[in-house]
ROLUM-914604 format. One line per field, with one value per residue (C-alpha): residue in three letters; z, y, x. Coordinates in pm, whole numbers. Layout:
<nodes>
r <- ala ...
w <- Z ...
v <- Y ...
u <- X ...
</nodes>
This chain:
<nodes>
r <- unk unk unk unk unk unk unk unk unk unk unk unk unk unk unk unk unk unk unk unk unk unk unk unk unk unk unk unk unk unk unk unk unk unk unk unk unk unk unk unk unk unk unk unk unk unk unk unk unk unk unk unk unk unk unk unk unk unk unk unk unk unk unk unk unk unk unk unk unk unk unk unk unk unk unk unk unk unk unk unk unk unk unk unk unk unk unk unk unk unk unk unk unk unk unk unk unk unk unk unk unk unk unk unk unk unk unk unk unk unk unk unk unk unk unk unk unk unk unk unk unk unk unk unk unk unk unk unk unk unk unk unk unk unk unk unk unk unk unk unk unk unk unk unk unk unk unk unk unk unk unk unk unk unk unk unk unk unk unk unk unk unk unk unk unk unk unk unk unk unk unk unk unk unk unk unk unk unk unk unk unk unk unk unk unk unk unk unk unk unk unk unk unk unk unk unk unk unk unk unk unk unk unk unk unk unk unk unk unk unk unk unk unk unk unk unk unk unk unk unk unk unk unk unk unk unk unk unk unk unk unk unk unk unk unk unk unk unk unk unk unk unk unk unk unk unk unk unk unk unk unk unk unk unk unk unk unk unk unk unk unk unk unk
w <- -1876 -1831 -1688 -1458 -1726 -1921 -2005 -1782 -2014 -2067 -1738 -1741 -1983 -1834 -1514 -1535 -1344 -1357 -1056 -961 -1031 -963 -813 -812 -483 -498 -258 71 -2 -345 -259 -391 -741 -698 -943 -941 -802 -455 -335 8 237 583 786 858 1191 1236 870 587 416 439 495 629 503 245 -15 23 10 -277 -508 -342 -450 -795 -859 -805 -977 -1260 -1154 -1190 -1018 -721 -400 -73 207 526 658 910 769 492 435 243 -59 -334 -248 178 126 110 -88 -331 -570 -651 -979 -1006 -1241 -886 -1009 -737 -795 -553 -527 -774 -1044 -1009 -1243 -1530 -1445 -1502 -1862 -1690 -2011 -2028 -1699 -1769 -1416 -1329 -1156 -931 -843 -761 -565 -357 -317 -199 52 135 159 348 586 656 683 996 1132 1182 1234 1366 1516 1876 1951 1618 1638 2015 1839 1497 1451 1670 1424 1188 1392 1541 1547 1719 2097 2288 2235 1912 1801 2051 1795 1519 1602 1639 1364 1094 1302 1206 912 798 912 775 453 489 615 322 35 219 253 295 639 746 982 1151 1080 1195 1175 1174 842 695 795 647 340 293 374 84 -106 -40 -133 -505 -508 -379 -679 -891 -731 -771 -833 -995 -826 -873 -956 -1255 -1384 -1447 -1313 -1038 -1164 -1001 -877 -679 -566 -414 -269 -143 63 210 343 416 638 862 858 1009 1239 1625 1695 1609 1354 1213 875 1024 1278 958 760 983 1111 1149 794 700 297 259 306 -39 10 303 51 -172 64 175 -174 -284 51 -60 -427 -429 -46 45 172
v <- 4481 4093 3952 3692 3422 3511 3272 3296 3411 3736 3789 3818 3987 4240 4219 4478 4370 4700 4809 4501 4475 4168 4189 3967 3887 3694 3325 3423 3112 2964 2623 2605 2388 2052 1904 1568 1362 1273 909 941 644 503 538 268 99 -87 -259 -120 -55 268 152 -157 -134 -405 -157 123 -110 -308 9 201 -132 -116 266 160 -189 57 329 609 959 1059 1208 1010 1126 968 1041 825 1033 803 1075 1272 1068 1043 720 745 480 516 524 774 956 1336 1468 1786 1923 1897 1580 1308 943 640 345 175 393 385 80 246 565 375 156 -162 -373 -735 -895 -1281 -1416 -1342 -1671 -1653 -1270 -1431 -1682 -1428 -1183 -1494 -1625 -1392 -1056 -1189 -1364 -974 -824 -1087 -1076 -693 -614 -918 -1131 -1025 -992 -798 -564 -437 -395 -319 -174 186 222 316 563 774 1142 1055 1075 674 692 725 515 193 297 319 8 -170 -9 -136 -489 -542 -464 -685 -968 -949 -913 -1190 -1393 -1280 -1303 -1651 -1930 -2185 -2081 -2164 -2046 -1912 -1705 -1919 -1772 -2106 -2197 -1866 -1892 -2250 -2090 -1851 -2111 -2326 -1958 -1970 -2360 -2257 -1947 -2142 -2391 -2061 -1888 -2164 -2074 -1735 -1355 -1260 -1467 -1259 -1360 -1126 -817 -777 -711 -687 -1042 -915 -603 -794 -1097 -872 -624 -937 -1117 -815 -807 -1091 -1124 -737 -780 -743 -1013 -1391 -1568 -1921 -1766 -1571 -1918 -2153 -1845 -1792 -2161 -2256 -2512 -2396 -2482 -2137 -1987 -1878 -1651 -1474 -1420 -1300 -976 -943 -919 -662 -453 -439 -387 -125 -11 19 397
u <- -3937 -3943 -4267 -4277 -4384 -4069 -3839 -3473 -3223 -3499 -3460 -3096 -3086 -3208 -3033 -2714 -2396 -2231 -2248 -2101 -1765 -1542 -1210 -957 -792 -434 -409 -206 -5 90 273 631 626 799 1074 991 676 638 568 409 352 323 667 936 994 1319 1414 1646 1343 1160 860 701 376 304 124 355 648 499 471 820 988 853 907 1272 1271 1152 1458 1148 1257 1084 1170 937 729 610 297 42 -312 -451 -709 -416 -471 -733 -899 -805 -558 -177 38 -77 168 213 288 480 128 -46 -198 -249 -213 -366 -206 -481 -350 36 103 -52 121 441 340 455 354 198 244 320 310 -78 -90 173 67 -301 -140 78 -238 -480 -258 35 -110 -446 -156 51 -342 -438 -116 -95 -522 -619 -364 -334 21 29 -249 -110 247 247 -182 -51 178 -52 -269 19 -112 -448 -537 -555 -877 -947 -659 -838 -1172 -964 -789 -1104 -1321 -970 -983 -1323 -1344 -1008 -1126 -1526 -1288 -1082 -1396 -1616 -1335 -1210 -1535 -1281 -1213 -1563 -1774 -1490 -1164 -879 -564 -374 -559 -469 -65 -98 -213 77 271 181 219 613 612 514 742 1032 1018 963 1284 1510 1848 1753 1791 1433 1114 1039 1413 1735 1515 1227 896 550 562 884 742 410 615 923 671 522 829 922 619 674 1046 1017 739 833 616 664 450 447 550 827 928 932 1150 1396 1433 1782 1883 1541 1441 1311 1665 1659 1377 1513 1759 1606 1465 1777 1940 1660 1720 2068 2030 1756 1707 2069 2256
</nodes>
């Protein structure tokens, strides 16, 4: 008989589970197996594209630039993926992707255009991120989109709690802006973004040459992003600006709706 100063494993050793047997109950549900892996991201509005998210649209476009297999899923609850942020990607092994991960998934390679990708993620994206959580006009038109499922009120908190936090990002990650977040400084920015990628473009189809590569996925999804919007922005105004020099990159997003996001 094991004392109370014995050591554990003495006393279960002389513990008998016998009369305890263990019985193995089968799940009520088993989900069905899928064939292929499942992209799933925010849904689309009013474009060709499915999406007009700038991350989801930035990796959809490059799991097609790559031509990778994959069947896609909308859904407006970020809490579905791994990290709480769409897109996230589903393996048919029931392994789940987020969208920090996908690139390696797909053994891109070297990427030789790291400072043009920097450029587009300092000054474009930061640009799509005020004009849809911060910019006024955008966060009453485009923001709800996002937080469709919830009750008014908690999308207004939601709204707010996302609104916030965007711009102490772009504030924090942005000292030039000063003391204050000025929107006009940050359109002026992207801006100066598409002056760089215009001389890049040139006469070419895609900036990364014969075929679309991250830079295109990043600079599509944001272009994307403002020539979609429902709500004007100086990006969008000098864009779409009849004789316009940036003609070419409207393009461009057209060319890569037609190529890769077409019936």
């Amino acid at each position: 008989m094991a004392t109370p100063e014995a050591p554990l494993r003495e006393i279960l050793k002389s513990i008998s589970f016998t009369q305890f047997p263990l019985y193995h109950i089968e799940p009520f549900f088993v989900p069905l197996p899928i064939p292929r892996p499942q992209l799933f991201v925010y849904p689309t509005t009013s474009s060709g594209t499915p999406t007009t998210d700038v991350e989801c649209l930035r990796v959809l476009a490059l799991l097609k630039f790559t031509n990778y297999e994959f069947d896609l899923h909308f859904t407006n609850e970020p809490n579905s993926a791994p990290n709480a942020q769409l897109p996230f990607l589903l393996l048919p092994d029931g392994t789940a992707i987020d969208n920090q991960h996908i690139e390696g998934h797909l053994s891109l390679g070297d990427d030789h255009m790291l400072a043009y990708y920097a450029l587009a993620k300092h000054a474009l994206v930061p640009a799509t991120e005020y004009l849809v959580w911060v910019d006024p006009a955008g966060f009453s038109e485009i923001a709800s989109g996002y937080l469709k499922g919830y009750s008014a009120v908690v999308r207004a908190a939601l709204g707010w709690i996302r609104s916030s936090a965007v711009a102490r990002t772009l504030q924090l990650g942005m000292p030039e802006y000063g003391a204050a977040l000025d929107g006009d400084v940050i359109y002026e920015n992207a801006v100066r973004a598409l002056d760089s990628l215009l001389v890049l473009l040139g006469e070419g189809e895609f900036l990364e040459g014969e075929a679309p590569g991250r830079l295109d996925a990043l600079v599509f999804a944001c272009l994307n992003a403002f020539l979609d919007a429902p709500v004007k922005s100086p990006v969008r105004t000098l864009l779409t600006r009849r004789e316009s020099k940036y003609k070419p990159l409207v393009e461009y997003v057209l060319r890569i709706v037609e190529r890769y996001f077409g019936a």
